[in-house]
N, C-alpha and C positions, 0 to 999 in steps of 0.2 A: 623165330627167324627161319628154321627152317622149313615153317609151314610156307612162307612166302616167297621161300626159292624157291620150294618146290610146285607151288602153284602161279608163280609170275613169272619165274626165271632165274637165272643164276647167271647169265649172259651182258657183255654191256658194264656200265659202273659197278664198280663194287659198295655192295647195299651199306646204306646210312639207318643203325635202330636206333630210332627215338622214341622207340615203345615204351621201354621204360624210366623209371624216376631214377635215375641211378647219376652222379656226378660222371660227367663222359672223360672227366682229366682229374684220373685218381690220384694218391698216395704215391709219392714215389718212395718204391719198396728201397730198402736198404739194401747192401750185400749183408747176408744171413753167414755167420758162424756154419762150421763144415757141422760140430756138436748137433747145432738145430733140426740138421734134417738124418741124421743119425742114431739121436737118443730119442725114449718114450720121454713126453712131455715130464716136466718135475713138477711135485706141489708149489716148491716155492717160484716158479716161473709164471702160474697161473694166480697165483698169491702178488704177483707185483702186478701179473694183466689190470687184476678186480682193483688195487688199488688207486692203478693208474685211471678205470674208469669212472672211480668212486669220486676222485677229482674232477675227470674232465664232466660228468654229468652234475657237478655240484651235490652230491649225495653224503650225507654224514660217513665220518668212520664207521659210526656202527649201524648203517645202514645194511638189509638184507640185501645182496646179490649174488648171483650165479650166472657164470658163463655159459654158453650154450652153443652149438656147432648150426646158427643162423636163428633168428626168431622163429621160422617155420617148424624148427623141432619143438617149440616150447608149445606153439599154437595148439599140436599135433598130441602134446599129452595133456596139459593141461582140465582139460575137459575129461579125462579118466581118474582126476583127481578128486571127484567128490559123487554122492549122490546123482539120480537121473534130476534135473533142477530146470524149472523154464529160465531159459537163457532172452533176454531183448539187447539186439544189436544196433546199434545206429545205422540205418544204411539209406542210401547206394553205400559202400563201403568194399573194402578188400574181401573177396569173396569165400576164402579160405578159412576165416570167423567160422562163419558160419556151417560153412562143409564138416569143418573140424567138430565142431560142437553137435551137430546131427550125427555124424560117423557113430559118436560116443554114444546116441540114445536120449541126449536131451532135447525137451521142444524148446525150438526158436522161433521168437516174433522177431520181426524187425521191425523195428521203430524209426518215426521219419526226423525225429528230436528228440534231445537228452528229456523235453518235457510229455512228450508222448512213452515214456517206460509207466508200464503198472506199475502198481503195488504188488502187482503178486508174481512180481518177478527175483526170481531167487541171484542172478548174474547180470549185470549190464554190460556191454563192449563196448567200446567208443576207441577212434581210431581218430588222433590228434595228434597233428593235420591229418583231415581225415583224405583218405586216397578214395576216389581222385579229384573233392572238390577241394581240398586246401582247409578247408573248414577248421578253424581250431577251437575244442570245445570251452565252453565257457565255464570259470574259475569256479564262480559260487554256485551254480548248478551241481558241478560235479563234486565237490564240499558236502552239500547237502545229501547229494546222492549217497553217497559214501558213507555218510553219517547214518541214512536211511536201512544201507543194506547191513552195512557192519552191527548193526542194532538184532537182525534176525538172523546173521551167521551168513548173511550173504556177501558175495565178491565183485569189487571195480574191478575192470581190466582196462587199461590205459594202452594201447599200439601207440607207442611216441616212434616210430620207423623214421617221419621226414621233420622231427623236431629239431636237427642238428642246428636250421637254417635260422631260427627263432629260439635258442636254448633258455631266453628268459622265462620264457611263457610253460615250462615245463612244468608236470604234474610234480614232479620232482619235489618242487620247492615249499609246496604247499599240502599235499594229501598225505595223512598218518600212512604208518605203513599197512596196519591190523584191517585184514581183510582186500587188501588192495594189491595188485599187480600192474607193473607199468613194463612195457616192452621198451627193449630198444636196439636199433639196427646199427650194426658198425658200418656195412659193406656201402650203403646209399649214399650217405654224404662223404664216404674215404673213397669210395668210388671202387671198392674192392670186392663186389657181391662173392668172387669165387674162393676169397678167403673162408666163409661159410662162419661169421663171428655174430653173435646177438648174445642180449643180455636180458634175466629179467629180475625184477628189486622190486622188494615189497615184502608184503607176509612174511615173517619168518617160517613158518610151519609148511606153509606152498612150497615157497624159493629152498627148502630143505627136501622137500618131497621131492621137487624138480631133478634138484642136484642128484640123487637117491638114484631117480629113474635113469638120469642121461650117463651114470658108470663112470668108471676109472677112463682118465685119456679120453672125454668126451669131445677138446679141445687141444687140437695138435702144438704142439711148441710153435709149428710156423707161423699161425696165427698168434699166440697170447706172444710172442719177440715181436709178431709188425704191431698187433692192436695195442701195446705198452707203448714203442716210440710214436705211433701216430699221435695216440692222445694227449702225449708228452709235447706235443711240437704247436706250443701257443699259436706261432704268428702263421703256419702252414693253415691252420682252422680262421684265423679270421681274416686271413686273405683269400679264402676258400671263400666263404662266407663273403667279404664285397665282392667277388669275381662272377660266382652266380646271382646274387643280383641285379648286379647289372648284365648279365646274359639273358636271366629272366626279364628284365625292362627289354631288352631286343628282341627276344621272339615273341610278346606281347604287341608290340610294337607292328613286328610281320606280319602276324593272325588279325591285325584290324585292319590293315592296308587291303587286307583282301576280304572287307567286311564280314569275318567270325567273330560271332559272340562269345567275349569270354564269360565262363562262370565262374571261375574260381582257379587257384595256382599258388602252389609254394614257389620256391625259387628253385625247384628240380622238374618242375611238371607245370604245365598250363591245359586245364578244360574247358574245352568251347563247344560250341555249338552249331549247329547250320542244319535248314530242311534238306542240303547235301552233301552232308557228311559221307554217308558212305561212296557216293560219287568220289570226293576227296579222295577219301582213303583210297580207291583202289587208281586215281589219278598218281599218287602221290608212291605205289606201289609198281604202277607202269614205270615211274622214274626213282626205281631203287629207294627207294624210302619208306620205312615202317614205323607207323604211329599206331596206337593202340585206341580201337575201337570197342563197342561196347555193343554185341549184338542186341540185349536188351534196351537199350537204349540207342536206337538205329542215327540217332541227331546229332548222335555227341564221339567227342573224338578227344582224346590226352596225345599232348604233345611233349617228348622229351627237351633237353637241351643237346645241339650237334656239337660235336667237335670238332676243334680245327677251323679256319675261317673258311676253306675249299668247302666244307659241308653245311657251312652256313650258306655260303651263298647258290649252292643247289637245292636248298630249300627254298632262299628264295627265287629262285626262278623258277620252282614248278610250284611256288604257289601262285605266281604272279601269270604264268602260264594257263591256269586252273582256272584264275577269276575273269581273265580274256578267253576262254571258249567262249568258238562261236554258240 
């Protein structure tokens, strides 16, 4: 955001991100205990956190998990956790896989499909729904895959980040835990990114190493007090859950009135396409509005959900604006 006040302006409306996937009408936080923001976090207050997610993710009791201070820490070691190993990621995909995984010294292919991975690949990535085309990987491929890697000491890694929207469809329910990790975001679907909360579950051996690395107090009380009553609050999630839905049905809805192809969209993001996309983007930029472009791929453009009905309908008048230039 601040790249595009500083190169379009700061002047005029106050700017509307829909860069990113994030739910734009989060979690309404509680009033927090004076204790919470006074004492170091307790074991047993991050002991009710893991419980309470171990429900809301449908994860056995004695499922592996560990809290984490966002999934990007975990991205971030992870890959210092074993051997230099060829790593194959699923991609287009979230581009920090990868960065993270090279940092560490392993080769990375990317792969264009769960069915284009070698054999001689020691680490799969996959990113389901994958950001930014919604893509959710498919069940008996990654079964098998799993079964494949875990056979030669190799690791699944599962980003479930925008799975909140779809929780049936979760790796969760179906892949062992041995040799497998599955990510997952608090902040995207609670709509709280700056709470800084991710989890990962799986391996025990990993998810112990993790825990190992990230230290005493890696997770502040202010977060495992909000992430314990969010995930606690049934009808808050599946009212969540129909409301972007049907928000996703209306900016879908937008994007084709002004003939953009969609490719692909959870109900937090929509990817489309146009030979002027970047036209868009910087149309949509003159009028306070930030969507997330994709230099590598100059055609395509991710759309968030606005908030507020006032920023709904200033999207759509500069998109409708946009498709009427002369």
């Amino acid at each position: 955001m601040n790249w595009a006040k500083n190169h379009f302006g700061s002047d005029g409306p106050i700017w509307i991100d829909i860069s990113t996937g994030i739910n734009p009408n989060p979690y309404p936080v509680p009033d927090l205990p004076q204790t919470t923001w006074a004492r170091l976090p307790e074991t047993a207050q991050e002991e009710a956190l893991l419980k309470a997610a171990r429900n809301y993710y449908v994860a056995p009791d004695t499922s592996n998990i560990v809290a984490c201070p966002g999934t990007q820490s975990a991205l971030q070691q992870i890959p210092f956790l074993r051997q230099k190993s060829i790593v194959s990621i699923v991609s287009p995909t979230y581009a920090e896989h990868a960065n993270c995984w090279k940092l560490a010294g392993h080769e990375v292919i990317e792969a264009s499909s769960l069915c284009d991975v070698t054999t001689a690949t020691d680490v799969v990535v996959v990113v389901s729904p994958n950001n930014p085309t919604g893509t959710i990987a498919d069940k008996l491929k990654l079964k098998s895959l799993q079964k494949d890697l875990s056979a030669k000491g190799g690791w699944l890694i599962v980003d479930e980040a925008f799975m909140d929207m779809t929780p049936s469809q979760s790796a969760t329910h179906y892949l062992p835990q041995e040799n497998t990790l599955i990510l997952k975001s608090f902040g995207k679907f609670f709509g709280l990114a700056g709470l800084r909360l991710g989890f990962v579950l799986g391996d025990k051996s990993i998810v112990s190493q993790i825990n190992s690395k990230l230290g005493p107090w890696a997770i502040s009380g202010i977060a495992s007090h909000i992430g314990k009553i969010a995930f606690e609050d049934k009808n808050w999630s599946q009212s969540t859950r129909e409301k972007l839905k049907l928000d996703s049905q209306r900016l879908q809805s937008l994007l084709l009135q002004v003939d953009l192809t969609i490719l692909g969209n959870t109900d937090l993001f929509t990817l489309v396409s146009d030979p002027a996309a970047r036209s868009l983007f910087t149309h949509l930029c003159n009028n306070r509005i930030l969507t997330r472009p994709f230099p590598e791929r100059p055609e395509h453009l991710r759309f968030g959900l606005p908030a507020g009905e006032e920023n709904w309908q200033r999207l759509s008048v500069a998109l409708s604006d946009w498709k009427n230039r002369p």
